[in-house]
N, C-alpha and C positions, 0 to 999 in steps of 0.2 A: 185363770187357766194356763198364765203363762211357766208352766213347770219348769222347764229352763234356764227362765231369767232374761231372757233375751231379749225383750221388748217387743218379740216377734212370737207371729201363733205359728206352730204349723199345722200340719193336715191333723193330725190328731187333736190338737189344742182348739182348733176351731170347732169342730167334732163335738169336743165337749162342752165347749161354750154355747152352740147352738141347741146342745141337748138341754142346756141347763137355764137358756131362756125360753125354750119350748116348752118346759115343766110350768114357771113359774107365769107364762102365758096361758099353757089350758088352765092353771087354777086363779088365776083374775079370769075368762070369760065365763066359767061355770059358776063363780061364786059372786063376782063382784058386776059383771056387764050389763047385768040387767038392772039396773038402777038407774034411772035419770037425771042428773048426766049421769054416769058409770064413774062410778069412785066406790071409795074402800072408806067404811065410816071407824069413828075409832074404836069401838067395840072390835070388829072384822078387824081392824090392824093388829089391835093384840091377840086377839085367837089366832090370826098366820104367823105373827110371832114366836106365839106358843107352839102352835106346828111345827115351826118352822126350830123348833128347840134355841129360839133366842130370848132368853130369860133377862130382861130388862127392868130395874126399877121405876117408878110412877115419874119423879124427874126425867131419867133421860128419855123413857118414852113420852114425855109432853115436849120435850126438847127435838124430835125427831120428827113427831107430829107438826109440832111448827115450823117447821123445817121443810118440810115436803107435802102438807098439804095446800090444796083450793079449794075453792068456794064451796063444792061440794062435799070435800074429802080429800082421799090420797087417789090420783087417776094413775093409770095404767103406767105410764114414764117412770112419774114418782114412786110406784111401786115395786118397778124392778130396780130402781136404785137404792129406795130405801133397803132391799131384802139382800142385793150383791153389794153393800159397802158394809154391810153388819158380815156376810160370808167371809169379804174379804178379811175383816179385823179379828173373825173368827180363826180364818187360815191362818195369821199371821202371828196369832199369840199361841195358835198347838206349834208351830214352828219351836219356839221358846221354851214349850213345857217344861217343868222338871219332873224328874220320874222321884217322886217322891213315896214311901211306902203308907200311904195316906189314901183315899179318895177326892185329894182337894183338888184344885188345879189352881196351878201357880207357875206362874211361868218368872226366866230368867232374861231380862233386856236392859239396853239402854236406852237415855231418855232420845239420845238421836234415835235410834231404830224406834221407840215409840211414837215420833214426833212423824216420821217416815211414815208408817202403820194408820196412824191416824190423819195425816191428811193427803196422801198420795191414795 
């Protein structure tokens, strides 16, 4: 949400950050809370996935899944992280796109700015 760059939010940028955890909180209490404990099974992870228009192959999603779940599943923490570091890497490669006369998407970077993108 930092549009800027600044390492700093302002009034607007928190605005939307909080609008944007507020989403992805009513859709874990409506969908996922009621389970005991309250987690996101991996089924439910790749459907909000899908919703969530993050098109993953079967590796990196086992990879993500191991990654952020417990005993039960993915809990609530884990799942707004799991959903804002995919956003993030999502922002970060339209940033790069090329406008190519295609429908593909392909974007133009270095491997530093890749390296950036994926672990910051």
């Amino acid at each position: 949400m930092d549009a800027d760059k600044t390492g700093d939010l302002d009034v607007v940028e928190v605005f939307k950050l909080e609008h944007y955890v507020a989403v992805i909180r009513r859709e874990y209490v409506e969908s996922y809370e009621s389970r005991n404990p309250p987690s996101v099974t991996q089924v439910q992870m790749k459907k909000a996935l899908s919703v969530h228009e993050f098109s993953v192959d079967d590796e990196t999603f086992r990879v993500l899944w191991h990654e952020y779940r417990s005993k039960g599943g993915i809990n609530y923490d884990e799942f707004v992280a799991v959903l804002t570091k995919l956003q993030i890497l999502r922002d970060r490669f339209q940033v790069h796109m090329l406008r190519l006369p295609c429908d593909c998407e392909v974007a133009s970077f270095s491997f530093k700015q890749f390296l950036k993108s994926a672990i910051i």
